[in-house]
C-alpha positions in Angstrom: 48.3 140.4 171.6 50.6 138.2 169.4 54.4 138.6 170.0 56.1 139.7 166.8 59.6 138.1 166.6 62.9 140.5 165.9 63.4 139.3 162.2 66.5 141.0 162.0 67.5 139.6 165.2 66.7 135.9 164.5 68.7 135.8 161.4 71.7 136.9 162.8 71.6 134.2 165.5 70.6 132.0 162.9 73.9 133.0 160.9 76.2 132.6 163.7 75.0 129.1 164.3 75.3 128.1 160.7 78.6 130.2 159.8 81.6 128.1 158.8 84.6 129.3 160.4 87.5 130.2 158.2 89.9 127.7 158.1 93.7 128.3 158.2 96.4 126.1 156.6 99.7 126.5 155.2 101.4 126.7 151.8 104.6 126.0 151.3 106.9 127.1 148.2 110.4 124.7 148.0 112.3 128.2 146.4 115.4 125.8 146.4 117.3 126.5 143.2 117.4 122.5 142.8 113.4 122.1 142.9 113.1 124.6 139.8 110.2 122.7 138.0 110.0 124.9 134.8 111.4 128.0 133.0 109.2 129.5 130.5 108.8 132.8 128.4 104.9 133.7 128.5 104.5 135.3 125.0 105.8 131.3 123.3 104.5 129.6 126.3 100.7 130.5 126.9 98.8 130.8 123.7 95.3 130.1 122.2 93.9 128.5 119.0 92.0 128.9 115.8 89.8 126.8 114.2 87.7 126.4 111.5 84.5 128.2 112.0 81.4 129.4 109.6 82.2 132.3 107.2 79.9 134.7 109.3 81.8 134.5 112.0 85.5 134.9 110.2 84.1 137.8 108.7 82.1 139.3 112.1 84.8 138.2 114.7 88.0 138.5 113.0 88.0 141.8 112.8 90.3 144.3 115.0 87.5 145.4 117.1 86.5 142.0 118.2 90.2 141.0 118.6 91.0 144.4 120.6 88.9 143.2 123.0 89.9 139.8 123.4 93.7 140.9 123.4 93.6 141.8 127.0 93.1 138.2 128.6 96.7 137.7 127.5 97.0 134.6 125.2 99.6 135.2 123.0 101.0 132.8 120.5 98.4 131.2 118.3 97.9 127.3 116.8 95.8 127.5 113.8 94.0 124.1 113.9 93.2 121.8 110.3 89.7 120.4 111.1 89.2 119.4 107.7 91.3 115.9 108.8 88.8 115.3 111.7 86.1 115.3 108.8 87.6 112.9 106.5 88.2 115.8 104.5 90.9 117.1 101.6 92.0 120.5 102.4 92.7 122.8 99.6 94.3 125.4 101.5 94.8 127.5 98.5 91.7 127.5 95.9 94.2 127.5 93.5 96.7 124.5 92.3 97.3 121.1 90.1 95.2 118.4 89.8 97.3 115.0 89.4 95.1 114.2 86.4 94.4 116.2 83.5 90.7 116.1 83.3 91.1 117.7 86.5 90.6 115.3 89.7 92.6 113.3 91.5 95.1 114.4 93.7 95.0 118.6 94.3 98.3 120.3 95.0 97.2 123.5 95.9 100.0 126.5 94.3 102.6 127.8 96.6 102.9 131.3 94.3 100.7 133.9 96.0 98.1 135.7 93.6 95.3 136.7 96.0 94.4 137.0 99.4 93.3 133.9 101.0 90.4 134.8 103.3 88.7 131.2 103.4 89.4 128.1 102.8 87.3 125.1 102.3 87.4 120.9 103.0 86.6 118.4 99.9 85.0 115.0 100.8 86.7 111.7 99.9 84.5 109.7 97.6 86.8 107.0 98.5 86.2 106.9 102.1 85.5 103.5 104.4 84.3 105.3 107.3 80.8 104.9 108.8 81.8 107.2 111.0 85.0 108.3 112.4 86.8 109.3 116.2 87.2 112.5 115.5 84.5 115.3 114.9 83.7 113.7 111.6 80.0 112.4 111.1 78.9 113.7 107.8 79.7 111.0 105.2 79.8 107.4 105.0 81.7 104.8 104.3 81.4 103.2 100.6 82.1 99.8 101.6 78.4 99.4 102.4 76.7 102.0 100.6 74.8 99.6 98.2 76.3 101.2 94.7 79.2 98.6 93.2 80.4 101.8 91.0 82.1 103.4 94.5 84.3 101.9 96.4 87.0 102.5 99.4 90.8 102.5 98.5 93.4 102.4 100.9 96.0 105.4 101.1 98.7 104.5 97.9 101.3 106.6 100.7 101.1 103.5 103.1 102.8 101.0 99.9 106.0 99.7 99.5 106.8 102.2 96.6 106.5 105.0 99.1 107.8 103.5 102.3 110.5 101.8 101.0 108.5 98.5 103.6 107.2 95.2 102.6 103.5 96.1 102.4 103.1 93.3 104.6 104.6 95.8 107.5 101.6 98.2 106.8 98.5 95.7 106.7 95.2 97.2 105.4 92.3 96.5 107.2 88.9 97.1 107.0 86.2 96.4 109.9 82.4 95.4 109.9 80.7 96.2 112.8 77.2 93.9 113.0 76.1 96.1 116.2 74.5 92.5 117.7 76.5 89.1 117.7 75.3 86.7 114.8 75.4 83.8 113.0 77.4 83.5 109.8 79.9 81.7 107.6 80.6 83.3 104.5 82.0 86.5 103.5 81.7 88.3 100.1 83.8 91.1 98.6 83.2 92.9 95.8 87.0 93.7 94.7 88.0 97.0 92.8 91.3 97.4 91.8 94.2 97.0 93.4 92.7 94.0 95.1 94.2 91.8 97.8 95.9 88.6 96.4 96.7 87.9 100.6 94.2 88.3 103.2 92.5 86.8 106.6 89.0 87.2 107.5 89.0 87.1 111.2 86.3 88.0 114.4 86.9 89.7 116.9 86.6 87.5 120.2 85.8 90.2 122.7 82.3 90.7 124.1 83.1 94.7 123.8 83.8 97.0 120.6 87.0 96.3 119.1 87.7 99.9 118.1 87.0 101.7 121.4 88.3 98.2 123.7 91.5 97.4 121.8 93.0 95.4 124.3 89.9 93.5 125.7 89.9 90.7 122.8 92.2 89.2 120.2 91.5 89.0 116.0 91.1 85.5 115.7 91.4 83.9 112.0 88.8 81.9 111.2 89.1 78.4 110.1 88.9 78.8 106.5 90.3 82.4 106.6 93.5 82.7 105.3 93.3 83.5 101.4 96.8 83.3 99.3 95.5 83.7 96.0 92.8 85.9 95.9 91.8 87.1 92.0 89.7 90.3 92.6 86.6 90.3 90.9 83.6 89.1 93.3 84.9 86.7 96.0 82.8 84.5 98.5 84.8 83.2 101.1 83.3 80.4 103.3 85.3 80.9 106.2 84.0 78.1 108.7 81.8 74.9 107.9 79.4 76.0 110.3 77.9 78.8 111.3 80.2 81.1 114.0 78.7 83.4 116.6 80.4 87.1 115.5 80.1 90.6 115.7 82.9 92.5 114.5 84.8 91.1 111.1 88.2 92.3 110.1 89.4 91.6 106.4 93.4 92.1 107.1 95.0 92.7 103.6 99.0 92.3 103.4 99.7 91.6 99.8 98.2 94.1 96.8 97.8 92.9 93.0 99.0 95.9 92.2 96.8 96.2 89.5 95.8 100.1 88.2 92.6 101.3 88.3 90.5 103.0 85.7 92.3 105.9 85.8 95.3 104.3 84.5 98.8 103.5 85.3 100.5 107.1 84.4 100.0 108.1 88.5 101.4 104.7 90.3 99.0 105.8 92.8 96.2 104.3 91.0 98.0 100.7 91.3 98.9 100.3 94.6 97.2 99.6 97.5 93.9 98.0 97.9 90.2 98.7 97.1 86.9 97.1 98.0 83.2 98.1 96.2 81.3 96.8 98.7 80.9 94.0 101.6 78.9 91.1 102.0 78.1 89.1 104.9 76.2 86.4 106.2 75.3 82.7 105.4 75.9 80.0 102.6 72.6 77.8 102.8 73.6 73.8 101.6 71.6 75.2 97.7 74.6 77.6 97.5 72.5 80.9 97.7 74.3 83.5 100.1 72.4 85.4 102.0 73.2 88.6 103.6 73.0 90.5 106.6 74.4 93.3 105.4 72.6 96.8 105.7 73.6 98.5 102.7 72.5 102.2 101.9 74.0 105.9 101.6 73.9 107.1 105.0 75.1 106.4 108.3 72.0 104.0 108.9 74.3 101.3 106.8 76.1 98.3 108.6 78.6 99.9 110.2 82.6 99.7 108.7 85.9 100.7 110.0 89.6 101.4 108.3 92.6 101.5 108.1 93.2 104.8 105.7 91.6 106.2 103.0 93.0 107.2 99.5 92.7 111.3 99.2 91.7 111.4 95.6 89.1 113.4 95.0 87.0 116.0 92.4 85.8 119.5 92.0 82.3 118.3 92.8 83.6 116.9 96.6 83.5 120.8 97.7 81.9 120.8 100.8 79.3 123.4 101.6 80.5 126.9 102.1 79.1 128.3 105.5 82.1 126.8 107.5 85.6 127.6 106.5 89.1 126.7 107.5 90.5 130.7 107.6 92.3 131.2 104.4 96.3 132.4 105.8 96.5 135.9 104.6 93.6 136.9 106.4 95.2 135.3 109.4 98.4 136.4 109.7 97.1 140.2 108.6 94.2 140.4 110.7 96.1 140.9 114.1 94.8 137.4 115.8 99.0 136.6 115.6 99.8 139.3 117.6 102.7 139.9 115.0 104.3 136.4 116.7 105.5 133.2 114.7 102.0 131.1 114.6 102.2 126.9 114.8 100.8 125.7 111.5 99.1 122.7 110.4 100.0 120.5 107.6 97.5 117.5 106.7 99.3 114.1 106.5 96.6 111.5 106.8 94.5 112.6 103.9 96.8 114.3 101.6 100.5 114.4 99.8 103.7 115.5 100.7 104.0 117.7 97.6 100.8 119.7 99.2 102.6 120.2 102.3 105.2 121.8 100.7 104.1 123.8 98.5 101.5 125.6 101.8 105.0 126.3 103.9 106.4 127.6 100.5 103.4 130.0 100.1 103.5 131.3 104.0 107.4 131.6 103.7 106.7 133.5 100.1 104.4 136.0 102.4 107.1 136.4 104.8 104.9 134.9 107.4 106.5 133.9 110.8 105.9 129.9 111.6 106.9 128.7 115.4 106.1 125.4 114.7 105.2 122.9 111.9 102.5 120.3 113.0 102.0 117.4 111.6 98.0 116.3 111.0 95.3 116.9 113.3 94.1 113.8 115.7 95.4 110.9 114.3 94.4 108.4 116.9 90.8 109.6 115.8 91.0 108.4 112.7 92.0 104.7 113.3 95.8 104.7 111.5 98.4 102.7 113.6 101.5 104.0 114.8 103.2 102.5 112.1 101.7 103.9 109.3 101.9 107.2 110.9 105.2 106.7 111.5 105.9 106.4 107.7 103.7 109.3 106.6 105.3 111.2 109.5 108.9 110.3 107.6 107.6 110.9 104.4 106.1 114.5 104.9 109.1 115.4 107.3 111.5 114.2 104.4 110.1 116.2 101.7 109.1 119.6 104.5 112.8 119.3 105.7 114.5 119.2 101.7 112.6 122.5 100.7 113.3 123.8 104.7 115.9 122.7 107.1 115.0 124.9 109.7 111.0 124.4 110.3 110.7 122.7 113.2 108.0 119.3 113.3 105.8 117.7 115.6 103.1 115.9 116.1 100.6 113.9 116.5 98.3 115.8 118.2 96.5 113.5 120.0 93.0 114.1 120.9 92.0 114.7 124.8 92.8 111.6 126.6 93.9 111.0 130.1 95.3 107.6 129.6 97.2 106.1 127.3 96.3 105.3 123.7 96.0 101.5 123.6 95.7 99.9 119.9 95.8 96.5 118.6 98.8 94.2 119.7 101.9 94.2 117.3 103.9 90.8 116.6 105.5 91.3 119.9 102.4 92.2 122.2 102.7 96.0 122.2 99.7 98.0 122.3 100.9 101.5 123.3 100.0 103.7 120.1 103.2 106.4 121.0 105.9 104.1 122.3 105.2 102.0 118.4 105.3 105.2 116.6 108.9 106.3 119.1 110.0 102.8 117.9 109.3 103.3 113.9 110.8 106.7 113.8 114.2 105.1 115.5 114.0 102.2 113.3 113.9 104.5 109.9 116.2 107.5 111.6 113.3 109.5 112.3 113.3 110.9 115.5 115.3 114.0 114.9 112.5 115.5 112.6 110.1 115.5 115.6 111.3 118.6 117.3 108.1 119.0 119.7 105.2 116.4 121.1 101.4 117.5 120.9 98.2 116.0 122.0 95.1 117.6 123.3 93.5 118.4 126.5 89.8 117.6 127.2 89.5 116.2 130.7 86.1 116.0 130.8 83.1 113.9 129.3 80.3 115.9 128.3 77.6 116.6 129.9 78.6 114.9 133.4 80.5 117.3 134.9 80.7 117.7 138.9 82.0 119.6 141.4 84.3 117.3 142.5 85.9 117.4 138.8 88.1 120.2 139.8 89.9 118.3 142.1 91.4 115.8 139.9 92.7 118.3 137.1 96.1 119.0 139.0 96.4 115.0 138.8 94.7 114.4 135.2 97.0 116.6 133.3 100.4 115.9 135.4 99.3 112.0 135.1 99.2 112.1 131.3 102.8 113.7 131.2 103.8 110.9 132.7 102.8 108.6 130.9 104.1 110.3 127.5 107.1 110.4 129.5 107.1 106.3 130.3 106.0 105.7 126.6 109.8 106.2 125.8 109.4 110.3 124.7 112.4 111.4 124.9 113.3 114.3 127.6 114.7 116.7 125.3 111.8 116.9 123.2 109.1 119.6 124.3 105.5 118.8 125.0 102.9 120.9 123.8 99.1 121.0 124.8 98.0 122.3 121.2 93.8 122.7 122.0 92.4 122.3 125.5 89.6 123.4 127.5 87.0 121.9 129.5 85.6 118.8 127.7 84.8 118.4 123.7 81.2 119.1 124.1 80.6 123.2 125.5 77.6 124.1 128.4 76.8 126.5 130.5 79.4 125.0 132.6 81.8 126.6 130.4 80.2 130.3 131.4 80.4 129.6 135.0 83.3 129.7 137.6 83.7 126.5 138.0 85.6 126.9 134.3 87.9 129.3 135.5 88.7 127.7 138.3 89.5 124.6 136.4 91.6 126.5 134.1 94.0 128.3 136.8 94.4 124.6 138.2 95.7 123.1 134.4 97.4 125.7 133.5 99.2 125.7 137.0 99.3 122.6 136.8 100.9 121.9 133.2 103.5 124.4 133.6 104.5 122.6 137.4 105.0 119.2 135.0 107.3 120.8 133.2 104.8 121.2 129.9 106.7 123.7 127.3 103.6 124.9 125.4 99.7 125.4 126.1 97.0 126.7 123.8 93.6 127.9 124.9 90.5 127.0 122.5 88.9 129.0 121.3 90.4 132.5 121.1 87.6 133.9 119.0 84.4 134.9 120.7 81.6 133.0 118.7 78.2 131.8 119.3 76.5 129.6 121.9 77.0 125.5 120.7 73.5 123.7 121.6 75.9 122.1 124.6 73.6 119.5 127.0 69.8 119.8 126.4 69.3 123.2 127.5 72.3 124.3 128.6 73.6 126.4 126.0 77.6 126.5 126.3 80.7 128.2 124.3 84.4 127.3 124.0 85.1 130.9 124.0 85.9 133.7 126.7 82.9 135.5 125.7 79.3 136.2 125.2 78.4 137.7 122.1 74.8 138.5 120.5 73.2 137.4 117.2 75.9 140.0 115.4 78.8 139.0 117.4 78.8 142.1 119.3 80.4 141.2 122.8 78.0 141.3 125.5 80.1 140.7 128.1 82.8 138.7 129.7 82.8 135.5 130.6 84.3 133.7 133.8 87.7 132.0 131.7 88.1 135.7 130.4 88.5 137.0 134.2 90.7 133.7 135.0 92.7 133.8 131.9 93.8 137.7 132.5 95.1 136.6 135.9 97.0 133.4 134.8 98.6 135.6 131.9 99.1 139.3 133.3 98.8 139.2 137.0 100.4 135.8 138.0 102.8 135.3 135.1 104.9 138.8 134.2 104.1 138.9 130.2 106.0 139.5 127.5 109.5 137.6 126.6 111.3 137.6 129.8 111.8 134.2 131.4 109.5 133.1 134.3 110.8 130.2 136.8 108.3 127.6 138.4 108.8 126.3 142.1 106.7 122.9 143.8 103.9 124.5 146.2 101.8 122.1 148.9 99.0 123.4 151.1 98.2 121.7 154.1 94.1 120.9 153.8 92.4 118.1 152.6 88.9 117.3 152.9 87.7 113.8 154.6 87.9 112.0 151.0 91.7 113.2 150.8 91.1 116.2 148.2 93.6 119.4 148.5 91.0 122.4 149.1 93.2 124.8 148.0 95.9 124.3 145.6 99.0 126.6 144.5 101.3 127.4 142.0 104.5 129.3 142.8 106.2 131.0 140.0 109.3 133.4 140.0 109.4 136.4 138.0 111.9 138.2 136.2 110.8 141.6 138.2 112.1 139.5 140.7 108.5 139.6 142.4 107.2 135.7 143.9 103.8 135.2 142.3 102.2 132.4 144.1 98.5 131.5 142.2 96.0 130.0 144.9 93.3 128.0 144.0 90.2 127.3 146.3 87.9 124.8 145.5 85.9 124.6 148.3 82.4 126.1 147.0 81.3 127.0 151.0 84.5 127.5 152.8 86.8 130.5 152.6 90.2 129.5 154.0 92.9 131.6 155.1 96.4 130.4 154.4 99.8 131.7 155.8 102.6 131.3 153.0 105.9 130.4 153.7 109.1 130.0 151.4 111.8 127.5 152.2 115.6 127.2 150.9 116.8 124.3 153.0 114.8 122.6 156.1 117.6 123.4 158.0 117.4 127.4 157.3 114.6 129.9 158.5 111.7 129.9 156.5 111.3 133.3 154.5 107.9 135.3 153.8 106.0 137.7 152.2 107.4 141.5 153.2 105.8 144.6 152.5 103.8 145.9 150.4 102.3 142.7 148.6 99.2 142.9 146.1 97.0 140.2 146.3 94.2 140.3 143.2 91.7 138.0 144.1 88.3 136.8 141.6 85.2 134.5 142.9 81.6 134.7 143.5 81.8 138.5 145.1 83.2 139.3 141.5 81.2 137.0 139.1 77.9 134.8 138.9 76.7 133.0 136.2 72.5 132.7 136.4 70.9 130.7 133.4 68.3 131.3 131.3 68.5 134.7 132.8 65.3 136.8 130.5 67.2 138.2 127.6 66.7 142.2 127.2 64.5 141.0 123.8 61.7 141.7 126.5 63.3 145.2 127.5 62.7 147.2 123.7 62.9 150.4 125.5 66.6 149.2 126.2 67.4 150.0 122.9 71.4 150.8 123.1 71.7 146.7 125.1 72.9 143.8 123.0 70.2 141.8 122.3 70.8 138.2 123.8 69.4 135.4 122.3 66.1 134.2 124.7 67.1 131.2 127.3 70.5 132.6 127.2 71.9 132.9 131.2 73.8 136.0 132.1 76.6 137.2 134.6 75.7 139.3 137.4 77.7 140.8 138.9 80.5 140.1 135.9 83.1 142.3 137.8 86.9 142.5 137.3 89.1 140.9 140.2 89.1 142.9 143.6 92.8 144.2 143.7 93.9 145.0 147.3 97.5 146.2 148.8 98.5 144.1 152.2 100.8 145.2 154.1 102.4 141.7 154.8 105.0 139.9 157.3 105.9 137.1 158.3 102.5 136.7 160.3 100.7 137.4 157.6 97.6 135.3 156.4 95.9 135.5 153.6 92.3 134.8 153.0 90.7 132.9 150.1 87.0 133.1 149.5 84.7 130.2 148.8 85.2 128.9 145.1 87.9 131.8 144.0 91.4 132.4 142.5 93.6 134.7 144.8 96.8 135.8 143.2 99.3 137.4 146.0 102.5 139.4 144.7 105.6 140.5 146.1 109.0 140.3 147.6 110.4 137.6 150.4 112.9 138.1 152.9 113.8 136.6 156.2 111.5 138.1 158.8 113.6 141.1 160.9 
């Protein structure tokens, strides 16, 4: 007869062999009262943000039900965020206002004098826009510069002139960009002028063998040989630029002295006179017969020769109301629904595509309702959309000056910077400077600026897209603190606070977003941020919404949760669970001040990466809160903490009764394109999920244990988790 093997038995040896053993190490909290890294209070400190999103969703999610059960994972303060700049939009935050000219278009100032609720509010197109595309989110228009119709054209902003900056317009060049997408011959250049023209102008190529816009410091703008124009007429101008033909890519038109002339529209709005503005571009060769001809792709869309600018002039019409499914959330609705949590909300102006007067007259309205404002921020993304630091600077002055006269208090900031994690590098000045924030630092001292920016924001993205990897968690702790610092050696001053206004994983949402790696990225940057000495972090998205296509088939959301077709919550997701323990279990809530000590552990693997990392934080129950972090995805670890005053002194621990609350795999698994319960109709009281959407299971709360700790007490981690352990310290008897 055949002998049967023990099964049972076999896998047990077979586990023993493989097992890894837990590892111990140490972590060690410097409690000394000189290496306090930050004091915060949690209910201004760790908030979340809204955004614009379609109006099914405003009217599904933002609703008290929906919001009841988000409330519990402990984000508190709220940013509303102005998407409508990232599109190249107008916002008319209030339907209602002035149009600068009488047969109503122009420039909209929407009515600060509240006469009904504002639920939604929408974006308006510029027809006046030299964008192809844009850095930001927005790819719906195009730029008129090479649209093919000569009756549009592109018009720099009239807020960037001499009559509004009090500058020489030469100290705010105008440019505009034509991107060939393959290096080419040519020698002439032809511009259809509008008015204003440019009566002073280069043509120039870019000499880099990489994109200009993305590369700014990997090439020069040369001027070609025949470039420089100083009496430029307007009308339709050829330029031969070289005798023969140059190799080029990229060609910048650089404009630094206007005409000044009005445009059809008339001289009674000096708006219409100032600046510069192009019908359409031209570029190519001049055979020896004279005929031009041109490379130029010209068409409607975003299949036209690429162009680039500088700004773009924010006039506008009825008729440039962008579709109505997605909406900017009008205020009232807002601040009534309960998303505020009854706390002063950070509110957006627009600066780059808009007027001071607007500006005004939206704080106006929400100080009219006796709405609370924490903070006052100043555009949305403006590295995305190409203006130099400059001519940020003056709008910044110019908004500031006019926000500040109506309110002294409100307190400004910006620019909101989108998610990089190095520093913004733009074309070099007259004196070789290519850092975008230590040239705005420097126009805002030069013009008495600085003390209208009361707070610094950017945004936090980390990631790219779709190329995520384990081993990204173990450069967040370095990514986040590394950008501080170089905020901090760009000349921003220490007094001012620094704000992470949007942040999550990466711009584009996956199913990466569902799983635990996401919250345990998020307990590492938001340990992480406040251990830098960051004074303000908001979450995106607070709203649970529905699944963004994310990478191929890997369906993701910005949000904490899943929700059905209806936006009925399914369940929880994993930066729910982590998110409650950053905000109600590691940090005491509420307005009481919390205090931030350095933690090390002790355990790097063989490429140098910390395994576990740890985030000490003092609370005003007078409890030591330290947040542990294990990254490993196959190794539990178990780690002895210790507390030290002085290295000359007697280490202290963890005495007592200490809770330790700990969340990772035993708690919560994310399985895609788990069968939706469409196939289960007898499971008629389930959500129905949308089919090739994943699921959670188990999607558990944290374990919660009691430990009866001293000073030989170690603590175990498990395998890819967050462990929070709570209590008091004393010298061990």
């Amino acid at each position: 007869m055949p002998i049967r093997p023990n099964i049972t038995a076999l896998l047990s040896f077979f586990t023993l062999l493989t097992a890894t053993p837990l590892v111990s190490q140490t972590v060690t909290v410097d409690i000394a009262r000189s290496s306090v890294r930050n004091h915060f209070v949690p209910n201004q400190t760790l908030g979340s943000s809204l955004d614009r999103i379609s109006v099914e969703a405003i009217d599904k999610a933002l609703t008290k039900p929906v919001l009841d059960a988000v409330k519990p994972s402990g984000w508190e303060p709220i940013t509303y965020r102005q998407n409508t700049e990232l599109e190249v939009e107008a916002w008319h935050w209030n339907p209602e206002g002035t149009w600068s000219d009488p047969s109503d278009r122009g420039y909209f100032t929407g009515s600060a004098k509240p006469t009904q609720m504002l639920r939604y509010t929408y974006g308006y197109s510029l027809p006046r826009r030299g964008f192809t595309r844009n850095d930001g989110t927005g790819d719906t228009g195009y730029s008129r510069l090479t649209d093919g119709d000569t009756s549009t054209f592109w018009k720099s902003d009239p807020y960037l002139t001499q009559h509004f900056t009090g500058d020489d317009d030469s100290l705010h060049p105008q440019w505009v960009v034509l991107d060939l997408k393959s290096r080419q011959f040519a020698d002439s250049i032809r511009i259809a002028w509008a008015a204003p023209f440019a009566s002073h102008y280069e043509i120039q190529y870019w000499t880099g063998l990489v994109d200009p816009i993305a590369h700014s410091t990997e090439g020069i703008w040369q001027t070609l040989p025949k470039g420089v124009i100083n009496d430029g007429k307007g009308g339709i101008e050829t330029v031969r630029f070289s005798n023969h033909p140059v190799l080029v890519q990229y060609i910048r038109i650089l404009m630094t002295k206007s005409s000044n002339t009005c445009d059809a529209d008339g001289a009674s709005d000096i708006r219409n006179c100032v600046g510069y503005a192009i019908r359409e571009l031209y570029f190519g060769t001049t055979t020896p017969d004279g005929a031009f001809h041109d490379s130029v792709r010209h068409t409607a869309d975003q299949d036209q020769t690429t162009t680039y600018c500088s700004s773009v002039d924010s006039w506008h019409t009825p008729a440039d109301l962008i579709n109505k499914r997605q909406a900017q959330v009008g205020f009232d609705l807002f601040y009534t629904s309960g998303i505020t949590h009854n706390l002063p909300a950070m509110i957006p102006i627009a600066i780059i595509y808009n007027q001071p007067e607007d500006a005004v007259n939206e704080l106006r309205y929400i100080e009219a309702r006796h709405y609370p404002i924490s903070y006052v921020e100043m555009g949305e993304e403006s590295d995305g959309q190409y203006i130099s630091p400059e001519d940020y600077g003056a709008l910044y002055i110019q908004f500031a000056t006019a926000i500040h006269r109506f309110d002294p208090s409100l307190k400004l900031g910006g620019p909101s910077f989108q998610g990089v994690n190095e520093d913004i590098r733009v074309w070099p000045d007259a004196s070789g400077n290519t850092s975008w924030l230590n040239r705005f630092l420097n126009y805002l001292k030069a013009h008495n600026g600085l003390q209208d920016l009361a707070f610094f924001s950017f945004e936090h993205y980390p990631l790219l897209p779709c190329r995520f990897s384990w081993s990204a968690l173990y450069d967040e702790p370095k990514l986040v603190s590394h950008i501080m610092e170089v905020w901090k050696e760009d000349g921003l001053p220490q007094n001012i606070p620094m704000f992470i206004t949007e942040s999550n994983l990466s711009a584009g949402a996956s199913e990466a977003y569902m799983d635990n790696f996401a919250g345990l990225w998020l307990a590492d940057y938001i340990g992480s941020f406040l251990t830098s000495g960051g004074n303000g972090v908001y979450y995106f998205h607070y709203l649970p919404l529905k699944l963004d296509r994310g990478c191929g088939n890997s369906p993701g959301t910005f949000g904490m949760f899943l929700v059905d077709g209806n936006y009925n919550i399914v369940q929880p997701l994993a930066q729910f669970y982590a998110s409650k323990l950053i905000n109600t279990e590691w940090v005491q809530p509420g307005s009481s001040t919390n205090t931030i000590y350095p933690a090390t552990s002790t355990y790097p693997d063989g490429a140098g990466n910390e395994m576990v990392t740890a985030y000490a934080n003092h609370r005003p129950d007078g409890q030591w809160s330290i947040m542990l972090v294990n990254r490993d995805q196959d190794t539990a670890h178990s780690v002895h903490i210790s507390f030290m005053k002085d290295v000359t002194e007697k280490p202290l621990s963890f005495q007592g009764q200490v809770v330790t609350i700990a969340y990772g795999e035993a708690q919560y698994q994310w399985h895609p394109l788990l069968i939706s319960s469409m196939a289960h109709p007898e499971h008629t009281n389930e959500p129905v999920i949308e089919s090739g959407t994943g699921r959670a299971e188990p999607d558990n709360p944290p374990k919660r244990s009691l430990v009866e700790a001293s000073s030989n007490t170690e603590f175990e981690i498990p395998a890819a988790s967050i462990l929070i352990v709570r209590g008091n310290i004393k010298f061990a008897q």
